[in-house]
Steps between C-alpha positions, in 0.01 A plus 500: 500500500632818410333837626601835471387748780576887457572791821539869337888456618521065380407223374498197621504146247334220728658168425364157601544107420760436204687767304589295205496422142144369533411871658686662185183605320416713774814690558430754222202656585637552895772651340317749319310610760716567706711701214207674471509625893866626479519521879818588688531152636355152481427265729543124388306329751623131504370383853287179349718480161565074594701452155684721262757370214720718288145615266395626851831672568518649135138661611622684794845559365280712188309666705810590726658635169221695412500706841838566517512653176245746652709581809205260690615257799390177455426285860444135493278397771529154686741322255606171659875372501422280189359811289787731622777211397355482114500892516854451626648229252349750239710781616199773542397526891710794505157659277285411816455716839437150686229499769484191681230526736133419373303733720090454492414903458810495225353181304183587504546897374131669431465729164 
């Protein structure tokens, strides 16, 4: 499940379950919305994220790209060891502000 939730100072994506090649088709259309919001930083939420493989990593690594380019901060949320490692291998966790507590008022942020 992807969701994308917006603040008037950021937007937060909402990741759950697998972020994989068989989630691919959706990754587009998140990313365009939240091109479309151009907010000064994003918020990857990954607090119930149980699987991602390098498709998954590509994902947040674009979007990562994308908001540095515009001077944005990019946060990932909740990562586990096993997400942060394949972010690691792949040379790119510099990109990410890294937030590891999942807090319930910061998972669940309100429009």
């Amino acid at each position: 499940m992807i969701e994308v939730v917006a603040t008037p100072s950021e937007t937060t994506l909402v990741l759950a379950g697998d972020l994989d090649v068989a989630e691919r088709d959706t990754f587009p259309e998140a990313r365009a919305q939240i091109a479309g919001m151009r907010r000064s930083r994003l918020v990857i939420d990954m607090c119930n994220v149980t699987f991602m493989d390098s498709t998954g990593a590509a994902f947040l690594i674009s979007l990562a790209d994308a908001g540095n380019g515009r001077d944005s901060k990019t946060v990932l949320r909740g990562a586990d060891e096993r997400d942060l490692f394949v972010l690691s291998v792949c040379g790119v966790l510099d990109l990410f502000e890294i937030q590891a507590e999942c807090d319930v008022e910061s998972h669940a942020p309100t429009p």
